[in-house]
C-alpha positions, 0 to 999 in steps of 0.5 A: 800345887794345890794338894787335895785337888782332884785335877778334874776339869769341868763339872763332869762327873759330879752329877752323875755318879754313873760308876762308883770310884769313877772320879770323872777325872781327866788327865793325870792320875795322882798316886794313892787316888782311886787306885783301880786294880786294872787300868782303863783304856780307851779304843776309838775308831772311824769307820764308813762300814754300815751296820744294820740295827740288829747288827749293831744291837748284837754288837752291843749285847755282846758289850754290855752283857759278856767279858767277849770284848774286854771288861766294858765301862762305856762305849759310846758311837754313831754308825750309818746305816744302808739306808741314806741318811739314816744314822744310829747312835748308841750309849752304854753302860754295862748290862744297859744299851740304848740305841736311837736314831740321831743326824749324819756325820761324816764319818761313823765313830765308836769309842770303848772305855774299859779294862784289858779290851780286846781290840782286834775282836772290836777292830773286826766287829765294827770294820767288818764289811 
């Protein structure tokens, strides 16, 4: 019952003022905090389907420049590529992408935060294939 108490956990989100009235909270809201006017959900999805690079640089584009996919805050992932081995991870914030080659996993991930998102157009331009 410690009122004023923003119910963050960890030092997350006070170093990185990324997004302004973002409270890097997690967990539950309280009433009257940071009211945003839309609620920000999150997709997530595994999926094995291969992207090339200009293939997932499209895809990113389209995030973090157009309202295409919803109103995106974050989207966050690792993919395979064709080749073996190769993996791309990518990080984005709106207007801003980058994509960088990192080690493989098992299975490739992408997770999208952000209000009113268009899962079914993220659902077929990451399951395509």
């Amino acid at each position: 019952h410690h009122d004023g108490e923003c119910g963050c956990h960890g030092h997350e989100g006070h170093e990185h003022h990324h997004h302004d009235g973002e409270c890097g909270c997690h967990g539950h809201d309280h009433e009257g905090h940071h009211h945003a006017d839309e609620v920000f959900t999150s997709w997530g999805m595994e999926t094995i389907v291969p992207v090339t690079k200009d293939q997932l640089e499209d895809i990113l584009k389209r995030l973090a420049d157009t309202k295409e996919f919803g109103d995106v805050l974050r989207a966050k992932g690792m993919l395979p590529t064709e080749n073996p081995g190769q993996w791309l991870y990518f990080d984005l914030v709106p207007q801003q992408y980058e994509i960088r080659e990192g080690r493989p996993d098992y299975t490739g991930k992408v997770c999208v935060i952000g209000a009113s998102l268009k899962e079914e157009e993220l659902n077929s331009v990451f399951a395509r294939g």
